[in-house]
C-alpha positions in Angstrom: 25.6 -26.7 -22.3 25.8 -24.0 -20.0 25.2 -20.1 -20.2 26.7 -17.5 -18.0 24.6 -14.3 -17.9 25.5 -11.0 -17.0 22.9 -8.5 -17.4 22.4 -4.4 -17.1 19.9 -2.8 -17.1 19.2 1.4 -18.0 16.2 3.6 -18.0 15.8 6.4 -21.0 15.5 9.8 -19.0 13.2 12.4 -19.8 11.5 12.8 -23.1 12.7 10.0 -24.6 11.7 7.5 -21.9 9.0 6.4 -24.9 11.5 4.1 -26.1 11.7 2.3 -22.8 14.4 -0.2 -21.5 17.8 -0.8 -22.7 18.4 -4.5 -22.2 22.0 -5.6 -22.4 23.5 -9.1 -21.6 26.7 -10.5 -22.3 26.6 -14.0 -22.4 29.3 -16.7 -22.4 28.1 -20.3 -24.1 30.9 -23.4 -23.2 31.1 -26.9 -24.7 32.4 -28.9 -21.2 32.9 -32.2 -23.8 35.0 -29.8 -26.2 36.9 -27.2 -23.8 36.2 -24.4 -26.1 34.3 -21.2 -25.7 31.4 -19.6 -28.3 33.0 -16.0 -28.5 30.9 -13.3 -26.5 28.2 -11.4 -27.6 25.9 -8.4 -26.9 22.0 -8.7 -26.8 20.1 -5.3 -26.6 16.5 -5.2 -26.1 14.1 -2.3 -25.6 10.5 -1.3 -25.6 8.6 0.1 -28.5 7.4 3.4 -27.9 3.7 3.6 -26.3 2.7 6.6 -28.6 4.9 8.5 -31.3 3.7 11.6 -32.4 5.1 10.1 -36.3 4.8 5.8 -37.0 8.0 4.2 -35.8 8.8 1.7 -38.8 12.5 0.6 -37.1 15.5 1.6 -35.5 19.0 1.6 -35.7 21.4 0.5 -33.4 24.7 2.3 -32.8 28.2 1.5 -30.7 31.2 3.3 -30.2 34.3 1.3 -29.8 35.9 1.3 -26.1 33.1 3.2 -24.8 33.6 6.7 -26.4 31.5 9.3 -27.8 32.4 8.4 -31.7 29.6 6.4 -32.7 28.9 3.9 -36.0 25.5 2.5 -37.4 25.4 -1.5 -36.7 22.3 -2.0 -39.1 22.6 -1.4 -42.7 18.5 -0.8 -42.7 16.3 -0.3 -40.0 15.7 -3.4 -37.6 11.9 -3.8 -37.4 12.3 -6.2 -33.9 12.9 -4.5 -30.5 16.1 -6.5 -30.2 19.6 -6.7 -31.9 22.6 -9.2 -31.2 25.9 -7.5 -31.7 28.5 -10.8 -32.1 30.9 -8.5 -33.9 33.0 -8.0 -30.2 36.4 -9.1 -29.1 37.1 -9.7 -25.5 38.4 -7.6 -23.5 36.9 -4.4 -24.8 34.1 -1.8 -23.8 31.6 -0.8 -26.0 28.7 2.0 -25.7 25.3 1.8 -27.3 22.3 3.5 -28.3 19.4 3.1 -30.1 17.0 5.7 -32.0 13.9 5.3 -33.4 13.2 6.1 -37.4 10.0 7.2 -38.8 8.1 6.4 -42.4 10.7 9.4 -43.7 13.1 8.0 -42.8 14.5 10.4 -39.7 15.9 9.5 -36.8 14.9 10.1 -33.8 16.8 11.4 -30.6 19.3 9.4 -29.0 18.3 6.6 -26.4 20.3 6.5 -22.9 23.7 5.3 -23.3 24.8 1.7 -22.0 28.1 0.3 -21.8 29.3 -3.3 -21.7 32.5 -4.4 -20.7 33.2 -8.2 -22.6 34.8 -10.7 -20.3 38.4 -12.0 -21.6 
């Protein structure tokens, strides 16, 4: 089995650079013996914040469809891991995404950097 990876990587600017690295690859799996193709996927990874003025308990992980500024929560509850894989994609399309933090309340805080990933055909 091989795995094609395409990867980009973004820094967070400024005051929320706490939150680290957005890690985004695309990855295409093959079966050679069957000729068919896993559909694509999206893999984000980030850091944890070094210090929080308020305990981080999760995040949640948005996209906006064909890379515009409309976004939608992926996570019905907040993701306790530093990594999400988003295999709800179709090829061909370009999707944004961010990540923000959530506290013990429950609030949210500001938005990550922005990435966008364009999926293969």
């Amino acid at each position: 089995m091989k795995s094609n990876l395409l990867t980009s990587r973004a820094r967070l600017p400024g005051p929320y650079g706490w939150l680290g690295s957005l890690l985004l690859a695309c990855c295409l799996i093959s079966f050679p013996s069957a000729c068919k193709a896993k559909p694509h996927h999206v893999d984000l990874t980030w850091d944890a914040p070094k210090s929080s003025p308020v305990p981080v308990v999760g995040y949640n992980i948005y996209r906006s469809p064909d890379g515009g500024s409309s976004y939608h929560r992926l996570n019905r509850s907040p993701i306790k891991e530093t990594k999400y894989e988003d295999s709800v994609i179709q090829n061909g399309r370009t999707y944004r995404y961010l990540v923000r933090s959530v506290s013990v309340g429950g609030v949210e805080s500001p938005a990550s950097n922005t990435v966008d990933v364009t999926v293969p055909r």
